[in-house]
N, C-alpha and C positions, 0 to 999 in steps of 0.2 A: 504494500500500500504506500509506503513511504517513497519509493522509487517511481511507481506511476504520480504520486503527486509532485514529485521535482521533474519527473519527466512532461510534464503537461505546466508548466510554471517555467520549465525552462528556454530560451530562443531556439529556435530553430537552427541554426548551426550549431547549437551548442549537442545537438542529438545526434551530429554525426562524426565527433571528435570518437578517436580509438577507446579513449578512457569507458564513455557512456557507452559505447555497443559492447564493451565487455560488460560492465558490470549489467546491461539490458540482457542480453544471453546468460549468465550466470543468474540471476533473477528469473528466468523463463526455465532454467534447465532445473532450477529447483522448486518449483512452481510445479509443473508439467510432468515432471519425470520423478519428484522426489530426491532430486539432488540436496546437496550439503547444503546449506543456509547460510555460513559461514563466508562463503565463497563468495553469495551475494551482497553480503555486508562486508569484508572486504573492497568489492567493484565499485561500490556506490560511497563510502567511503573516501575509497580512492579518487574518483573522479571528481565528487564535491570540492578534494581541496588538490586540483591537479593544478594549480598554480602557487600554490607556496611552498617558499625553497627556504628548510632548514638553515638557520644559520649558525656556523659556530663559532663557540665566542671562548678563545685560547682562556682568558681567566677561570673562567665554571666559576665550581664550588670550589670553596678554601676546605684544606680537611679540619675533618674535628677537631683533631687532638690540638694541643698546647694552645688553645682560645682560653681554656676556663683555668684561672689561675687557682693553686688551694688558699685558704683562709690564712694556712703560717706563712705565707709568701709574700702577704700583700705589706 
């Protein structure tokens, strides 16, 4: 249901990018024939965010350790 409602909400080019006939076949294959489900949430998924690029960011996270000083220290 979720997939025919972004597929009907979405433009019309946008139904014939590789992304969306995957994930539109994987949605049918498990519809129809009792395929994985998995698959389809994957594709659809996918293709909703088939324009944002990961970025990474060399700092991260600092690690835990020697952030929290003991009490005899301070």
């Amino acid at each position: 249901m979720l997939a025919a409602a972004g597929r009907t909400v979405r433009p019309k080019k946008e139904h014939n990018t590789t992304e969306w006939r995957a994930a539109m076949e994987a949605l049918l294959l498990a519809v129809e024939r009792g395929g994985p489900t998995m698959f389809a949430r994957i594709g659809i998924i996918r293709a909703l965010n088939r324009h944002h690029v990961p970025e990474f960011n060399p700092k991260g996270k600092g690690p835990h350790w020697g952030r929290r000083k003991l009490k005899r220290d301070q």
